[in-house]
C-alpha positions in Angstrom: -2.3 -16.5 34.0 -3.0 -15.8 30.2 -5.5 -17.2 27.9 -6.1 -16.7 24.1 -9.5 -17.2 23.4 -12.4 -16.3 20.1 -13.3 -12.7 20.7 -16.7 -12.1 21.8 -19.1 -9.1 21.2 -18.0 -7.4 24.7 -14.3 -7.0 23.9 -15.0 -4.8 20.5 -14.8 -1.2 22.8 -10.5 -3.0 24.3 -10.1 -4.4 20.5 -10.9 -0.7 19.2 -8.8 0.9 21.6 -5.9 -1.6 20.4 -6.4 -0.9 17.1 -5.8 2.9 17.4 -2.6 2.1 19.8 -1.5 0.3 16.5 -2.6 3.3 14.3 -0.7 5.4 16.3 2.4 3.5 16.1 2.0 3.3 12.3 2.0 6.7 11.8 -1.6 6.8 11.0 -3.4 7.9 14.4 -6.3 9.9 12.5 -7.2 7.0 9.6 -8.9 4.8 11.8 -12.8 4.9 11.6 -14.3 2.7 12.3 -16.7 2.4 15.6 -17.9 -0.2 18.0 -21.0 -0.4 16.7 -19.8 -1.2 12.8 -17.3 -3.9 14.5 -20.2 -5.5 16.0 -22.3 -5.5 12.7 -19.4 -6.5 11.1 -17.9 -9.5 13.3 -21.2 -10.7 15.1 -23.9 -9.7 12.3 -25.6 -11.9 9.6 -23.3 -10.9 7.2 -20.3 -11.6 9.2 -17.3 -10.6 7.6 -14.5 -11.3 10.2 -13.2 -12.9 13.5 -10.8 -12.5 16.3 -9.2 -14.0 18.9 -8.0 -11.9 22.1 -5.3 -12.7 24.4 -6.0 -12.1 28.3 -3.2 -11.5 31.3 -4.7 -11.7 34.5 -8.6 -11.0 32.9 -7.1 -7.8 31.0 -7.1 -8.0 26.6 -3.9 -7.2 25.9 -4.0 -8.3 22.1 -6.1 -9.7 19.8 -5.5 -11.0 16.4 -8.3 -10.0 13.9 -8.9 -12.2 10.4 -11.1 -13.0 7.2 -11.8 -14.7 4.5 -10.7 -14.6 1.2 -11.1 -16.3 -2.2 -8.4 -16.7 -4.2 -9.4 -17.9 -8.4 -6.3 -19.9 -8.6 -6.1 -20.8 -5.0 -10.0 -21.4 -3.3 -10.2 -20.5 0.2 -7.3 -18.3 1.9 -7.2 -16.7 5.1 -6.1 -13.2 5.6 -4.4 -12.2 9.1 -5.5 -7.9 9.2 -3.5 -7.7 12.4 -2.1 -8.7 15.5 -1.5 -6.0 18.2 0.0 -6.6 21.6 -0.3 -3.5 23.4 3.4 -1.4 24.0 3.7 -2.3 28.1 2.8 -6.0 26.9 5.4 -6.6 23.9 8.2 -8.7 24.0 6.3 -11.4 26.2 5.7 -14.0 23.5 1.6 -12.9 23.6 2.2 -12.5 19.6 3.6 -15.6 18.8 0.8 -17.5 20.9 -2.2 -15.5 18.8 0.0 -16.0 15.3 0.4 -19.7 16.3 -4.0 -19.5 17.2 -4.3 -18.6 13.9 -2.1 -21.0 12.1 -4.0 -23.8 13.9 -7.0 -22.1 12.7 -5.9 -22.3 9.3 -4.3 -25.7 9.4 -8.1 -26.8 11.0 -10.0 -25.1 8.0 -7.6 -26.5 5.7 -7.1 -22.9 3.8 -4.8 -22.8 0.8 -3.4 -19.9 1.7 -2.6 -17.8 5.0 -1.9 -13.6 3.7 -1.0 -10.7 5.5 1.2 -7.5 5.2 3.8 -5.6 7.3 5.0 -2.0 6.7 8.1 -2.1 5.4 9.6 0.1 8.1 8.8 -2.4 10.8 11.8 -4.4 11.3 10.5 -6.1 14.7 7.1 -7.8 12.7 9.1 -9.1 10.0 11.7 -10.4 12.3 8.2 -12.1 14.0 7.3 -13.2 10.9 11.0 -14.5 9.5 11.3 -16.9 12.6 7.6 -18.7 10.7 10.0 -19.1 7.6 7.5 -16.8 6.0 7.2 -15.9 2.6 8.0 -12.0 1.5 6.5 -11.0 -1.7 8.4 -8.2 -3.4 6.4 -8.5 -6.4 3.2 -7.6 -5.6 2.0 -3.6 -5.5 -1.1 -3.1 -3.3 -3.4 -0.9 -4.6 -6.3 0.5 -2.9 -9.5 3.3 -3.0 -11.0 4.8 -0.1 -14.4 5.8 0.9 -14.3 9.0 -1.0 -12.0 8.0 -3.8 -14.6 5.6 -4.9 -17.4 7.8 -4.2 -16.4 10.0 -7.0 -15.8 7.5 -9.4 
């Protein structure tokens, strides 16, 4: 039996440990740095800044789908979808689909104007997940970004 529920402060050490599997097969094994501890502050603090929901097989998290909010000056309100990672063994199951489809009723529910995420280029089996949502691919954007030490010498 599976279940996708809200993620709760216990499954931040298996939500970590997916998010580095996911880092790993982005090519980007050392960027992740963020701990435990900062997720909890982060997703269960009085400044909350995020959610999650996890999906379970047999009592074990095998994914999780992690998002925010966003404001948007011409929109209001908008959703953005970080991630969702199904871990390697699990893949191919549908477990994606059922914690995309969580958060698009999540969305629908909260009545956001938009719903946003990205998806590396490269990764021809997300945007084939995402095509089959008639999803929008925006060519014209350019995301920029610093990080913590960029903007610590500015």
């Amino acid at each position: 039996m599976n279940l996708v529920r809200k993620g709760q402060p216990g499954d931040l050490s298996r939500v970590l440990e997916l998010v580095k599997e996911l880092a790993q097969y982005e090519k980007a094994a050392g960027e992740v740095e963020v701990t435990v501890d900062e997720m909890q502050i982060w997703g269960f603090g009085k400044e909350k800044l995020f959610d999650f929901f996890v999906l379970e097989v047999e009592g074990r998290i095998v994914g999780m789908a992690l998002y925010y909010f966003k404001y948007s000056t011409w929109k209001g309100r908008c959703m953005f979808l970080e991630d969702i990672i199904v871990t390697a063994s699990e893949r191919g199951k549908g477990y994606g689909g059922r914690l995309f489809e969580e958060v698009l009723k999540m969305a629908k529910t909260l009545k956001v104007k938009r719903l946003e995420w990205q998806v590396l280029e490269w990764n021809s089996p997300a945007i084939g997940f995402y095509k089959k949502y008639r999803s929008n691919f925006d060519g014209e954007w350019i995301n920029c970004k610093l990080n913590y030490s960029e903007l610590q010498s500015l």
